[in-house]
C-alpha positions as CSV (number, residue, x, y, z in Angstrom):
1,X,40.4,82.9,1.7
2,X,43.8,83.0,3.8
3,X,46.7,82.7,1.6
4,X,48.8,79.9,1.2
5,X,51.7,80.8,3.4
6,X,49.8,81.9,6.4
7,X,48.0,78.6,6.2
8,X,51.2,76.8,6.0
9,X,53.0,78.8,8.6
10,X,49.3,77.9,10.8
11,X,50.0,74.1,9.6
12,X,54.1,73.9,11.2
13,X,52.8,75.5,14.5
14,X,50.3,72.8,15.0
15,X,53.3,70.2,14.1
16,X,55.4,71.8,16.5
17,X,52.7,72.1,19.3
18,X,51.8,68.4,18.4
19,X,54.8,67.3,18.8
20,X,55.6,69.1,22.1
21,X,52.2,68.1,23.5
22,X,53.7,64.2,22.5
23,X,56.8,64.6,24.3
24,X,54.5,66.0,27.3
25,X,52.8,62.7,27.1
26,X,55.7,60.4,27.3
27,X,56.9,62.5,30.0
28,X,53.5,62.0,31.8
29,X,53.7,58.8,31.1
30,X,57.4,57.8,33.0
31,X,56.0,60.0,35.7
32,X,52.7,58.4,36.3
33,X,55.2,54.8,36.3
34,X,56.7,55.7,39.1
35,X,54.6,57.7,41.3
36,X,53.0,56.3,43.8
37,X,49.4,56.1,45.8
38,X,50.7,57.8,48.8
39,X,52.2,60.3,46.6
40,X,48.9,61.1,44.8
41,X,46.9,61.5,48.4
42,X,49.5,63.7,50.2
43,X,49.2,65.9,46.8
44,X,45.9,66.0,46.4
45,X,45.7,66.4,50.6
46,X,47.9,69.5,50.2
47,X,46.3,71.3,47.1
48,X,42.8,70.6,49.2
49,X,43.4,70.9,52.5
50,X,42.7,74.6,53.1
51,X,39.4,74.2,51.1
52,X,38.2,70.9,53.3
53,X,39.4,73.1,56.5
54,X,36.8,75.5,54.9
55,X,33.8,73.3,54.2
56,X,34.5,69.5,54.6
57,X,31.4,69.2,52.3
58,X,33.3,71.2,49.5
59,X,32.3,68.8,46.2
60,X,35.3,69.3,43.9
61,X,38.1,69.4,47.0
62,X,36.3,66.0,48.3
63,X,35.7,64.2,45.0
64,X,39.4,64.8,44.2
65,X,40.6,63.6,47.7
66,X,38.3,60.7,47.5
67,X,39.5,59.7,44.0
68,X,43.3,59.5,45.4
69,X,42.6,57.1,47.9
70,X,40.1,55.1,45.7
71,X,43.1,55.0,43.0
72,X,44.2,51.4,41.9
73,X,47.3,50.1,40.7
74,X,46.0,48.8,37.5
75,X,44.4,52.5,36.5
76,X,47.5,53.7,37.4
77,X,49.2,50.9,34.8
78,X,46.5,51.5,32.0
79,X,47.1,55.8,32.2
80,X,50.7,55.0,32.1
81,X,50.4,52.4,28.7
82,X,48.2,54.8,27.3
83,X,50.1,57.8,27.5
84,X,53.5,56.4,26.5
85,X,51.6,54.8,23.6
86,X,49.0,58.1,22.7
87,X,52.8,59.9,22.5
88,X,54.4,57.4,20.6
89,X,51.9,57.2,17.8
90,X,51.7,61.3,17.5
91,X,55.5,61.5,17.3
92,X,55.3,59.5,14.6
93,X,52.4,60.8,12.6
94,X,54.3,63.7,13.2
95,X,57.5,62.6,11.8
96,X,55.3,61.4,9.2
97,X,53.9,64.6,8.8
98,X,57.3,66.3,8.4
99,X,58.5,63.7,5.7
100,X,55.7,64.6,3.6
101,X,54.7,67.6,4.2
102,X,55.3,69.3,0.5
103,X,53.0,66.5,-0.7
104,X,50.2,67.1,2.1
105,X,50.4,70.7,2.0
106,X,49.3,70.3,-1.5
107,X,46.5,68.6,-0.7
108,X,45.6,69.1,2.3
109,X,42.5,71.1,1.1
110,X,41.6,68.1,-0.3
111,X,41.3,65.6,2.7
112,X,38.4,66.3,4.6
113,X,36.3,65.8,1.1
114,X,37.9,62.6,0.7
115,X,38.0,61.6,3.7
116,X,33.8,61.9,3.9
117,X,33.3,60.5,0.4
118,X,35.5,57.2,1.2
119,X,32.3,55.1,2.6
120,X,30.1,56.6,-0.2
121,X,32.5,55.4,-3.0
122,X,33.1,52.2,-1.3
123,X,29.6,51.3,-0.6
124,X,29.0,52.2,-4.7
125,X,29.1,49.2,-6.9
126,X,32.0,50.2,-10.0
127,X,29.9,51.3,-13.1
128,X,32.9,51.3,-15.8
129,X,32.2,50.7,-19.5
């Protein structure tokens, strides 16, 4: 078994990268607001242009290309929403996370028991005497 610190020092890295891979969504987010169609096909035009050159038939190269011009304004809209919101929520689990983190390191062992025997016990009928 690992010992407590090393899983606890393994627990704040995952904070920290879960919170930096938040703040990479809300920043995906504002991008992907302002960006637009054009923008997506001259990039995708100049990332694959050398490859299409190459082989016009090339499947990756031509799938991306043909996905930028097919790109509507509502997708664009719904990845936007969901990114600022996905980043939103995990910043404040997060924040959550780092109120309580004395009293979910303690139990943390604990939660994925729990959490599987929650239907089981709720499905049970309460046999007290």
């Amino acid at each position: 078994m690992l010992p407590r610190k090393a899983v606890h020092a393994a627990f704040e890295v995952s904070l920290f990268f879960k919170g930096a891979f938040a703040i990479a969504e809300i920043a995906a987010s504002i991008f992907a607001c302002f960006v637009t169609k054009q923008y997506w096909i001259d990039l995708v035009q100049g990332i694959t242009a050398a490859e299409l050159t190459d082989d016009p038939r090339d499947f990756i190269a031509a799938r991306l290309f043909h996905a930028a011009q097919d790109m509507l304004v509502n997708s664009q809209r719904f990845t936007a929403m969901y990114l600022l919101v996905h980043g939103v929520v995990k910043i404040a689990v997060d924040l959550q996370f780092r109120a309580k983190k004395a009293e979910l390191f303690a139990s943390i062992k604990h939660f994925p028991a729990r959490r599987a025997l929650i239907p089981i016990q709720a499905s049970r009928p309460c046999n007290r005497r």
